[in-house]
C-alpha positions in Angstrom: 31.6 63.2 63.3 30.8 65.6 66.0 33.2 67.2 68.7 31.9 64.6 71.3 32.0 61.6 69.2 35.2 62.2 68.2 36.9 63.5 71.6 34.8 59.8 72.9 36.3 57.7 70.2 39.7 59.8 71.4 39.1 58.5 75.2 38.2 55.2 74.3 41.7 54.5 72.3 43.4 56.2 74.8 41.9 53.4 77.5 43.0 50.5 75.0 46.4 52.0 74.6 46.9 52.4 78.2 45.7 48.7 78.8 48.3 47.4 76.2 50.8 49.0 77.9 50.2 47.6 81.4 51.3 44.4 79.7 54.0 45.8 78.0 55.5 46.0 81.5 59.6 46.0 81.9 59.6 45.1 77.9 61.8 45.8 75.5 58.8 46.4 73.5 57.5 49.1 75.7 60.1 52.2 74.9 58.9 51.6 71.2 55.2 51.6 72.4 55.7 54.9 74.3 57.0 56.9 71.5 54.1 55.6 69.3 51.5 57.1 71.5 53.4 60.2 71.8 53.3 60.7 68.6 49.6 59.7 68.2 49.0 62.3 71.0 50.9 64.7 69.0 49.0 64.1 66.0 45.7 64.0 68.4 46.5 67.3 69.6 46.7 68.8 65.5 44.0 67.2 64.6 42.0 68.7 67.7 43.2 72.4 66.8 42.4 72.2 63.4 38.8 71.1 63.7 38.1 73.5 66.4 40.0 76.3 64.0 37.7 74.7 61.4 34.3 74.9 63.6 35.2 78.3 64.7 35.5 79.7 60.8 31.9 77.7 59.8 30.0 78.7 63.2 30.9 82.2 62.2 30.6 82.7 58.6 28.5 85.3 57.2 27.2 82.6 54.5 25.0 79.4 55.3 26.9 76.2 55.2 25.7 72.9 55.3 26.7 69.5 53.9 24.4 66.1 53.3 25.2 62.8 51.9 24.6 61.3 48.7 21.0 60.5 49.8 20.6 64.3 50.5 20.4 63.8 54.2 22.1 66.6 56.2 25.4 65.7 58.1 25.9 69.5 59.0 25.0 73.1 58.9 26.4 76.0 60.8 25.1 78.7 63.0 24.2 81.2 59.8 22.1 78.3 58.0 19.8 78.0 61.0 19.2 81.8 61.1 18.9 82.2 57.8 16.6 79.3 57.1 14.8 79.2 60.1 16.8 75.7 61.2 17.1 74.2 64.2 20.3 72.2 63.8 18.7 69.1 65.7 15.8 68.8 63.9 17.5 69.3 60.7 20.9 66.7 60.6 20.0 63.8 59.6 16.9 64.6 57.8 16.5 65.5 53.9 15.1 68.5 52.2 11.6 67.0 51.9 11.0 66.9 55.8 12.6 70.5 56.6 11.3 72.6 53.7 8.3 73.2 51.5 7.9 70.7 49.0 8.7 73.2 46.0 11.8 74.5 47.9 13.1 71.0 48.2 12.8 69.8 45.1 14.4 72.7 43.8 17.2 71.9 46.3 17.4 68.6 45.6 17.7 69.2 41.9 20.4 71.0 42.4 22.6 68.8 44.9 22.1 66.2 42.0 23.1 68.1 39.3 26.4 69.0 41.3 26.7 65.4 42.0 26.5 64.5 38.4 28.5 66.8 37.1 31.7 66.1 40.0 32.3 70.0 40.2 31.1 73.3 41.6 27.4 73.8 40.6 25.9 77.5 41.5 22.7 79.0 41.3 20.3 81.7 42.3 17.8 80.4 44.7 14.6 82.2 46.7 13.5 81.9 50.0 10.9 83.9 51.0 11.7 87.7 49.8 15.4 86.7 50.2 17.7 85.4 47.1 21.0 83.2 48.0 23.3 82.6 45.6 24.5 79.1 46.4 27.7 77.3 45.2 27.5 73.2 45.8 30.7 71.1 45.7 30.5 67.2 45.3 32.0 65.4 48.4 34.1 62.4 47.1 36.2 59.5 48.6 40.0 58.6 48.4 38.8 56.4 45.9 37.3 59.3 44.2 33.7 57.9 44.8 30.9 60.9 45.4 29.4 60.4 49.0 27.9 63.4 49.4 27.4 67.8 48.8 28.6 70.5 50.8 26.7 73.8 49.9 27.9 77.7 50.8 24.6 80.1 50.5 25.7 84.1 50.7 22.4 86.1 51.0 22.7 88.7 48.4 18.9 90.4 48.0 21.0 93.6 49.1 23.7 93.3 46.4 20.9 93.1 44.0 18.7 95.6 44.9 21.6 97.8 45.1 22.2 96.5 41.2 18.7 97.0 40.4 18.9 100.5 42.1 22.4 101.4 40.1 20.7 100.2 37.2 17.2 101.9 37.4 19.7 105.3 38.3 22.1 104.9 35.0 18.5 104.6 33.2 17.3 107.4 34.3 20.5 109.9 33.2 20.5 108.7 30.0 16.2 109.0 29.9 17.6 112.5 31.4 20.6 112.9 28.8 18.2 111.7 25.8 15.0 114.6 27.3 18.1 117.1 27.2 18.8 116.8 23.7 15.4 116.2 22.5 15.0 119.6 24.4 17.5 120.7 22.9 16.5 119.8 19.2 12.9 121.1 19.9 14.0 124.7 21.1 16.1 124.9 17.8 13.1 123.4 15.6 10.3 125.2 17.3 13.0 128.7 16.6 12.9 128.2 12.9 9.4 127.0 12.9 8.0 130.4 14.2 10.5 132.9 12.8 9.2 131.0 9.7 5.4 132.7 9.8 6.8 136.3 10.4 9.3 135.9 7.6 6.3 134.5 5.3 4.0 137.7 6.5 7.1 139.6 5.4 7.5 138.4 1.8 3.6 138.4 1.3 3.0 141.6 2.2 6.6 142.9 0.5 5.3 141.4 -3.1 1.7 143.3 -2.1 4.0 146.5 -1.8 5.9 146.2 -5.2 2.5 144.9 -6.6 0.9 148.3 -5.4 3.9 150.4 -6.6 3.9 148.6 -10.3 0.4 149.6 -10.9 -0.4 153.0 -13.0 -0.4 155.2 -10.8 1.1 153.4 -7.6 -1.2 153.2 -5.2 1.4 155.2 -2.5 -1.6 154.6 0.3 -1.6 150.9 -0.3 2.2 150.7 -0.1 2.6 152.3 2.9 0.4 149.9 4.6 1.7 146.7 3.4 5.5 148.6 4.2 4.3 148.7 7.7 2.9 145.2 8.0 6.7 144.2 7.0 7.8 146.5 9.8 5.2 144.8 12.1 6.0 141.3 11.0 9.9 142.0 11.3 9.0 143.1 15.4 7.5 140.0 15.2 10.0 138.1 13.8 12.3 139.7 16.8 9.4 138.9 19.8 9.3 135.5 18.5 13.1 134.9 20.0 12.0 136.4 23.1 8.7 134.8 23.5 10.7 131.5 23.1 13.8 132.0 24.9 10.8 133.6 28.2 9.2 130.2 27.3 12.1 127.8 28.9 13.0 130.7 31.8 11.2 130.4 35.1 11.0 133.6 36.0 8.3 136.1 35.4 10.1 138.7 33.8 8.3 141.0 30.8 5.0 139.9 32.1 2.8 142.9 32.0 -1.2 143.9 32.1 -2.8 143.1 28.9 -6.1 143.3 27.1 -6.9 140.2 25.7 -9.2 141.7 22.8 -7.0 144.4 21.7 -3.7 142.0 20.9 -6.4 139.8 19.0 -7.3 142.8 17.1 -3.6 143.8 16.7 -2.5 140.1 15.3 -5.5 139.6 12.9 -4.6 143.7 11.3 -0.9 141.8 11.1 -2.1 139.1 9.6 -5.1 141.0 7.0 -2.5 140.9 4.3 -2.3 137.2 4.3 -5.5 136.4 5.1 -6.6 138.4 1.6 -3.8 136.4 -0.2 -5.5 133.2 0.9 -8.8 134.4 0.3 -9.9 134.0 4.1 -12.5 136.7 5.6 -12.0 137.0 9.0 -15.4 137.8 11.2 -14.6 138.9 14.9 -16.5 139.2 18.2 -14.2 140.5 20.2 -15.7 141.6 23.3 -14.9 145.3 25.2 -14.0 146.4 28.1 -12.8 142.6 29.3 -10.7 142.9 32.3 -6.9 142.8 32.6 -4.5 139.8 32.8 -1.1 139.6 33.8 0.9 137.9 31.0 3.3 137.9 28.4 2.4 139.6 25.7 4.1 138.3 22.7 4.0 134.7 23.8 0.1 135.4 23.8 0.4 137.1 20.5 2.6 134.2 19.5 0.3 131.6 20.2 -3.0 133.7 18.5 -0.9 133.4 15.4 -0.2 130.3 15.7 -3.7 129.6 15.5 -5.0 131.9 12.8 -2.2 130.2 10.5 -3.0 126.5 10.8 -6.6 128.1 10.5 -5.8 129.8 6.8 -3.4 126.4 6.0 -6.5 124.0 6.8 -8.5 126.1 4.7 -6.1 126.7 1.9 -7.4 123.2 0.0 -11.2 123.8 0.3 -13.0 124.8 -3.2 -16.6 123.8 -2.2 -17.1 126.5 0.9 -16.1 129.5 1.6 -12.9 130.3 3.7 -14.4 131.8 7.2 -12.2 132.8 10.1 -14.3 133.6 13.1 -12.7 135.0 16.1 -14.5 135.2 19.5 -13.3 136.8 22.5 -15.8 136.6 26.0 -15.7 136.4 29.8 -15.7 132.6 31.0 -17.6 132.6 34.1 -16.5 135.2 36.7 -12.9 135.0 36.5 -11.5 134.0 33.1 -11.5 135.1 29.6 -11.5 133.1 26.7 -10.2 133.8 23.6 -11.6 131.1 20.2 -10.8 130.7 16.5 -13.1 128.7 14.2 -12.3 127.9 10.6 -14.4 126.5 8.1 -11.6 124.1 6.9 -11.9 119.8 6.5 -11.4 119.2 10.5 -9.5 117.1 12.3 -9.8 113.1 13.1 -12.1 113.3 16.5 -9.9 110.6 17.4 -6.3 112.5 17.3 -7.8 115.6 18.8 -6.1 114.5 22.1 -2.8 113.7 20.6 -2.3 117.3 18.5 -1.0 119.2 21.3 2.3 116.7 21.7 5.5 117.6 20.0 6.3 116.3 17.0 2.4 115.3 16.2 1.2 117.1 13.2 -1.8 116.9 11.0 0.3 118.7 7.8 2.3 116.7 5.3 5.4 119.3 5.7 4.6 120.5 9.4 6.8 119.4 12.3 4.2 119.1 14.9 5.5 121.8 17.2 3.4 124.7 16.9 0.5 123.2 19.4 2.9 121.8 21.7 4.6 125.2 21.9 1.1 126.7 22.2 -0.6 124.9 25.0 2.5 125.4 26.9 2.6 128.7 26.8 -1.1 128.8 27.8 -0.2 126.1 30.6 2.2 128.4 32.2 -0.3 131.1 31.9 -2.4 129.0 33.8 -4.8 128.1 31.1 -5.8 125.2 29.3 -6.0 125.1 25.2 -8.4 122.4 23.5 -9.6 121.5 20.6 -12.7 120.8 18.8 -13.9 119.1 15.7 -16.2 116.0 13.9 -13.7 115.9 11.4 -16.3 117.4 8.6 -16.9 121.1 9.0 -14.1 122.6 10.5 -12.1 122.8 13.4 -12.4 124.9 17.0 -9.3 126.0 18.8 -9.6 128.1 22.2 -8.1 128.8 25.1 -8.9 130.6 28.7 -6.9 132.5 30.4 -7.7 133.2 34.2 -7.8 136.7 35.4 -6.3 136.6 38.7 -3.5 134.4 37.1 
């Protein structure tokens, strides 16, 4: 019942009232009228302020409101509702879901209200309309007799509340992405350490057992010592550069970068490595060119990743009994204003297919590697700013090179 209707049903009473007590004129009867309709005013008067108290709270809410009868016809809705769902309050009351809304909207609606009705308690859902969700709580309306005559829905918009969810939850994902990358980071700096302080230490002991093989022999070949004495001394500055190249690796800064000749620390890693490449029967066949133009690097993590290189070259070869072990080394000008810098072996290749996937971490083609070597390389080319690939048909061999710019 609407304000109107009921303050009209309140007039007309108040007409019959005042007729029936014109009759009750000079009565007995009358002094018990009178205090009857006082009281009925009185109870008029608390009924009045509690519906408008009522009104006041729905017109205002910050949720939709709304309530239909059993047939799903709306009896009311409040300001909110006909904002929110683009309602105009006198085309909607007395009308059903099915002449206000789309017909998928009110079906879903309707489903709902029956389901509340069925169940005789408070049914709530998630619902859509348009790029805004509600979440919607339904209460049966029953009787005194305890009879359901109708629904009464409250609808809180609450697309904000869940994009704020969804933006908590997307930013607790990403520290943990971030807390997981830190200690992956973490793990990889201390594998990647003992995986290259691992080749200078094996240059050591090769070329320490050449040493004591040269000083065993009748008479000890003193020249022969000496040399493979000061490969161990090389390899043990190695072995120390190796911490620095890594620990310059994961700094920002360019300190200890320096001019360097591209050719000459080729030359000065393969002479390192000439003890082990003998041990593995590998002959080593350079083209390194002269007087190649300066670039500004660092040194050892260039050296580092040229070793790199010439060792998976001599391990790929290492199982090959039907060709001979070649190592070719090229060093050339790329264009005008880059240098590039190529090792070749003559080992079994590499799939075609994984060539694109050996430069990750933790990819390797050996059955004891750890697949950090490459990813350690192209890095430090990366921050030199140039690019390693590789090549290969996965028959004859494998090409690894990298440029380097000149103005870098």
């Amino acid at each position: 019942m609407s304000r109107s209707e009921f303050e009209e049903h309140y007039a007309e009473l108040t007409r019959e009232i005042n007729a029936v007590e014109a009759k009750l004129a000079n009565s007995e009867v009358l002094k018990q009228f009178t205090e009857v309709k006082r009281r009925v005013e009185i109870l008029y008067e608390t009924l009045r302020e509690n519906r408008l108290l009522l009104e006041t709270v729905l017109e205002n809410s910050a949720a939709s409101i709304y309530a239909k009868d059993k047939d799903g016809r709306y009896t009311y809705i409040n300001r909110d509702c006909e904002v929110a769902f683009n309602l105009a309050r006198d085309q909607a009351l007395g009308r059903t879901d099915f002449e206000v809304f789309p017909k998928e909207n009110a079906e879903e609606y309707r489903s709902n209200d029956l389901a509340a009705m069925k169940m005789g308690k408070m049914w709530e859902h998630e619902v859509w309309w348009g790029d805004r969700i509600f979440l919607t709580r339904k209460m049966p309306l029953t009787s005194a007799s305890g009879e359901v005559e109708g629904i009464c829905g409250i609808s809180t918009d609450i697309t904000d509340h869940r994009r704020t969810e969804l933006a908590l939850r997307e930013a607790i994902m990403t520290l943990e992405r971030e807390r997981e990358n830190k200690l992956i980071n973490v793990e990889a700096i201390m594998a990647s350490i003992a995986h290259e302080v691992r080749q200078p230490l094996a240059a050591i002991a090769t070329n320490g057992r050449a040493a004591l093989r040269w000083f065993e022999k009748t008479p000890p070949d003193y020249d022969e010592v000496r040399a493979a004495l000061s490969r161990v001394i090389n390899d043990s500055r190695r072995a120390s550069e190796v911490f620095d190249s890594i620990r310059a690796l994961f700094r920002k800064a360019d300190q200890g970068r320096e001019q360097i000749d591209v050719s000459q620390i080729t030359l000065e890693v393969l002479q390192s490595l000439r003890g082990e490449l003998k041990d593995h029967g590998v002959t080593a066949q350079t083209e390194l060119a002269s007087a190649l133009p300066l670039i500004t690097g660092h040194k050892s993590q260039l050296q580092q990743v040229f070793v790199n290189l010439v060792h998976n070259a001599i391990e790929a070869m290492d199982t090959m009994i039907d060709r001979s072990r070649m190592l070719r080394v090229r060093t050339q000008l790329h264009g005008r204003d880059a240098i590039i810098v190529a090792v070749e072996d003559t080992g079994p290749g590499i799939d075609p297919q994984r060539l694109n996937a050996i430069f990750d971490a933790f990819v390797t083609t050996k059955a004891k590697g750890m697949g950090l070597g490459l990813a350690i390389c192209r890095r430090i080319i990366e921050n030199h700013g140039g690019e390693l690939s590789a090549l290969s048909d996965g028959k004859s061999g494998a090409l690894f090179q990298f440029v380097l710019p000149i103005n870098n």
